[in-house]
MISEKE-521903 format. One record per residue (C-alpha): x, y, z; residue number from 1; residue in one letter. Coordinates in Angstrom, 3 decimals, always signed. Layout:
N
         X         Y         Z  num  residu
         X         Y         Z  NUM       A
...
END
This chain:
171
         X         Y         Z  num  residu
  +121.752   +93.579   -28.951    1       X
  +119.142   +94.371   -31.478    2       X
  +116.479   +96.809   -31.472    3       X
  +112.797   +96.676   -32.741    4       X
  +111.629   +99.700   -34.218    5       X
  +110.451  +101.324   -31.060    6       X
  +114.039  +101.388   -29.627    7       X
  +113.373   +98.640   -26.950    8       X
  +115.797   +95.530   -27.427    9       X
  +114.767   +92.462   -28.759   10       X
  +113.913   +89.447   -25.785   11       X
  +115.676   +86.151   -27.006   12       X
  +118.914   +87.076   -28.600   13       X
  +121.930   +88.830   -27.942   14       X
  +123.350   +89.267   -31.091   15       X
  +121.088   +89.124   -34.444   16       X
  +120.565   +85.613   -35.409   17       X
  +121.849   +83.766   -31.975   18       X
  +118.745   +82.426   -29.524   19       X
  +118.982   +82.972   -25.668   20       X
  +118.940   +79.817   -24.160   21       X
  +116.173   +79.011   -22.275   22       X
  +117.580   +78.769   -18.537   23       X
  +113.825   +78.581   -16.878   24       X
  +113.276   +75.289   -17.335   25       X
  +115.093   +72.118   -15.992   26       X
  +116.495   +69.796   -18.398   27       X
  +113.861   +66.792   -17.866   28       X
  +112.978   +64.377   -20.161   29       X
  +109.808   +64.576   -22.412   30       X
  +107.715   +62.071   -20.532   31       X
  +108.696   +62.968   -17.398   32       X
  +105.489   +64.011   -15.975   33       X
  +104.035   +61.023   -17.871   34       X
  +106.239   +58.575   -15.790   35       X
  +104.882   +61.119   -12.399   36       X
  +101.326   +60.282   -13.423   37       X
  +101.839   +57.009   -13.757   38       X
  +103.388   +56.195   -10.759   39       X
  +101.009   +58.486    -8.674   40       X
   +97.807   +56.112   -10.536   41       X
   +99.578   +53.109    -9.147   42       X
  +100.145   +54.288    -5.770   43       X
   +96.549   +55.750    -5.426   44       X
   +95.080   +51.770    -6.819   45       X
   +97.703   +50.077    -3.979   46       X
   +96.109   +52.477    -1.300   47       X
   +92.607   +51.735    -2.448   48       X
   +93.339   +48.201    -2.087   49       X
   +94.896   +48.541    +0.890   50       X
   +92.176   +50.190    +2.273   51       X
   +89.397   +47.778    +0.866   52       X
   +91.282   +44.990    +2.558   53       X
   +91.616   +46.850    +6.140   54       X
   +87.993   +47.737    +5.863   55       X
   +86.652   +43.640    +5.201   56       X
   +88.623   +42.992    +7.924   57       X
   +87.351   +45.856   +10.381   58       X
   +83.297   +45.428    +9.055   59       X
   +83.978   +41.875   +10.178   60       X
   +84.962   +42.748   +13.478   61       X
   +81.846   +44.573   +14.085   62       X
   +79.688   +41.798   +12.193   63       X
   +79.556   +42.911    +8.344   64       X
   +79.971   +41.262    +5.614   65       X
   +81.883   +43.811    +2.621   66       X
   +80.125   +41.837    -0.195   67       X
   +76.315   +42.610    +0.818   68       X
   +73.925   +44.276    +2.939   69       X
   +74.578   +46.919    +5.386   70       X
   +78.766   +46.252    +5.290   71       X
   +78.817   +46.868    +1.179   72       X
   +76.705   +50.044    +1.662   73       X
   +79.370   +51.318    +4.472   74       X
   +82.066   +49.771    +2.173   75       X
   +81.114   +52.469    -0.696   76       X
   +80.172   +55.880    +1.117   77       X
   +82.486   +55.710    +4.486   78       X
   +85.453   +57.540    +3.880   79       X
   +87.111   +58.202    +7.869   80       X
   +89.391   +56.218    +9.663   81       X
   +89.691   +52.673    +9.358   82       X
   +88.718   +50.985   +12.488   83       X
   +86.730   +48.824   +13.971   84       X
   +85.631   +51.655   +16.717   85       X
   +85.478   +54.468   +13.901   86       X
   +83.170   +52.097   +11.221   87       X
   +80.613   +50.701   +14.317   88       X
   +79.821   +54.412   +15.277   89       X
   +79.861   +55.187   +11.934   90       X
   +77.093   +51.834   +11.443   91       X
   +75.635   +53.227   +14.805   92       X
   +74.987   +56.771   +13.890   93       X
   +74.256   +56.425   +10.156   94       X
   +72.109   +52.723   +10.018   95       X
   +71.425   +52.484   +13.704   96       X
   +73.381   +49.120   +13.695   97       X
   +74.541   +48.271   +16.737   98       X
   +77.514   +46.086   +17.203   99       X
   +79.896   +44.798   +19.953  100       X
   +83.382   +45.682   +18.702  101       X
   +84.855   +43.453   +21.261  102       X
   +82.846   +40.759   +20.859  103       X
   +84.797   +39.756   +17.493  104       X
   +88.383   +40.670   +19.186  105       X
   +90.436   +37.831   +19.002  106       X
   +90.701   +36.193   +23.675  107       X
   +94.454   +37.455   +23.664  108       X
   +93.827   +40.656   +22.086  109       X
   +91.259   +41.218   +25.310  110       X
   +93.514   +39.154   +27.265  111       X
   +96.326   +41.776   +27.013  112       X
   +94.077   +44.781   +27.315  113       X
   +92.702   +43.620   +30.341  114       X
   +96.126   +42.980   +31.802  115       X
   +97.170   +46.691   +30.919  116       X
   +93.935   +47.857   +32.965  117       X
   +94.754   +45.984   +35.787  118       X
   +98.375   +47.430   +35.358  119       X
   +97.376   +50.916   +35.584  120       X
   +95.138   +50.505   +38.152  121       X
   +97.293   +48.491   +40.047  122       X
  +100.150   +50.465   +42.635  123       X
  +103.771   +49.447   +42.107  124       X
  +105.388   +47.033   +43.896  125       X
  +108.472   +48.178   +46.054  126       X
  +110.956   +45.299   +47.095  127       X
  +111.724   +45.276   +50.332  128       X
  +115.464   +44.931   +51.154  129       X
  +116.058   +41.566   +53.560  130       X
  +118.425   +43.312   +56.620  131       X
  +121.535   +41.762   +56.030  132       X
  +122.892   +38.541   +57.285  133       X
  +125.077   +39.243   +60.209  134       X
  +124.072   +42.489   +60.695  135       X
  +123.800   +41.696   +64.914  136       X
  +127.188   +40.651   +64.415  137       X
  +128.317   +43.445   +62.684  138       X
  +127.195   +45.912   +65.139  139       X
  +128.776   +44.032   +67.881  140       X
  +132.163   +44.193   +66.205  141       X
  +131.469   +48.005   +65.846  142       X
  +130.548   +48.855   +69.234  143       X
  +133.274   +46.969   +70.479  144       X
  +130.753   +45.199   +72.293  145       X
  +132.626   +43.215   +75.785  146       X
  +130.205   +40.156   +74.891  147       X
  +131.347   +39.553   +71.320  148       X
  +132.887   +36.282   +70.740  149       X
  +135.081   +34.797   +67.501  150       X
  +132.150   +33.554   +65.672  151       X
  +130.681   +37.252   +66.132  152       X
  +133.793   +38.706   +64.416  153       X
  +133.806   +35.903   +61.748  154       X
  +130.683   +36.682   +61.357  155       X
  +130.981   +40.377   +60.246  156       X
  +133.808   +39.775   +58.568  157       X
  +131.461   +37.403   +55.853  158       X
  +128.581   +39.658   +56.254  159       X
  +130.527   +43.532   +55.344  160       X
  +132.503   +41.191   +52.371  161       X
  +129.275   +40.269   +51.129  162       X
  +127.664   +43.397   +51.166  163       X
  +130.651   +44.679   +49.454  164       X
  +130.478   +42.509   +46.885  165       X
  +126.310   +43.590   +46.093  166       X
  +127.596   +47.121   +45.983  167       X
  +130.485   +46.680   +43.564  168       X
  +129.520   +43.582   +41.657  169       X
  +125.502   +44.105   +41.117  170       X
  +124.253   +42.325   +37.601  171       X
END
């Protein structure tokens, strides 16, 4: 290593005449950060559009147009969520515009949110199991009952093989 003339060594060589490599930086490509930029502008103009369409869509829900009026003015200075709820309070609050968001919703949109009210509302239904066929029978056979007859112990016979077969074969 060399010295300078104040006895501290020289940064960027080891030996006189031979550069330090420059391990700092990654090995990239010169335009690089060019490519970066670029595709960071396009994403940013597809999100903008993006946007611009979701917001026509959710000003006409509420009953704006995007190209004029009230709905163009909303269209340039809104910048919160996208939704038909979030731009009417927005209209509501700023303009005074009142709207009926679900006036514009699409009957099957309202259809299924009134069925999900009515769900959770609603309290669950609880089949009831049918007692099973035979079951008299059954007992009879059990008890050893002095009254059972053939037909009683044919009886149970079909009625425990079918309830066998709903315990061990259920779909």
């Amino acid at each position: 290593m060399t010295a300078r003339d104040d006895g501290n060594p020289v940064v960027g060589s080891t030996e006189i005449g031979t550069p330090v490599p420059d391990e700092g930086k990654p090995d990239e490509k010169p335009d690089a950060n060019a490519e970066l930029r670029a595709h960071n502008k396009s994403l940013r103009d597809e999100n903008k559009e993006l946007r611009g369409q979701a917001m026509e869509t959710h000003l006409q829900a509420i009953g704006l147009n995007r190209e004029d009026g009230l709905g163009k003015a909303i269209a340039k200075e809104y910048d919160g969520a996208v939704n038909a709820e979030a731009l009417a309070d927005y209209a509501r609050d700023e303009y005074g515009h009142d709207s009926d968001v679900t006036a514009n919703v699409p009957p099957e949109v309202q259809a299924g949110e009134r069925l999900d009210e009515a769900m959770a509302v609603s309290t669950p239904v609880v089949p009831v199991e049918p007692a099973p066929v035979g079951q008299e029978s059954i007992d009879k056979m059990d008890n050893n009952d002095p009254d059972a007859t053939r037909e009683d112990a044919l009886r149970s016979i079909r009625a425990k093989s079918g309830q066998f077969q709903e315990t061990f074969y259920k779909t």
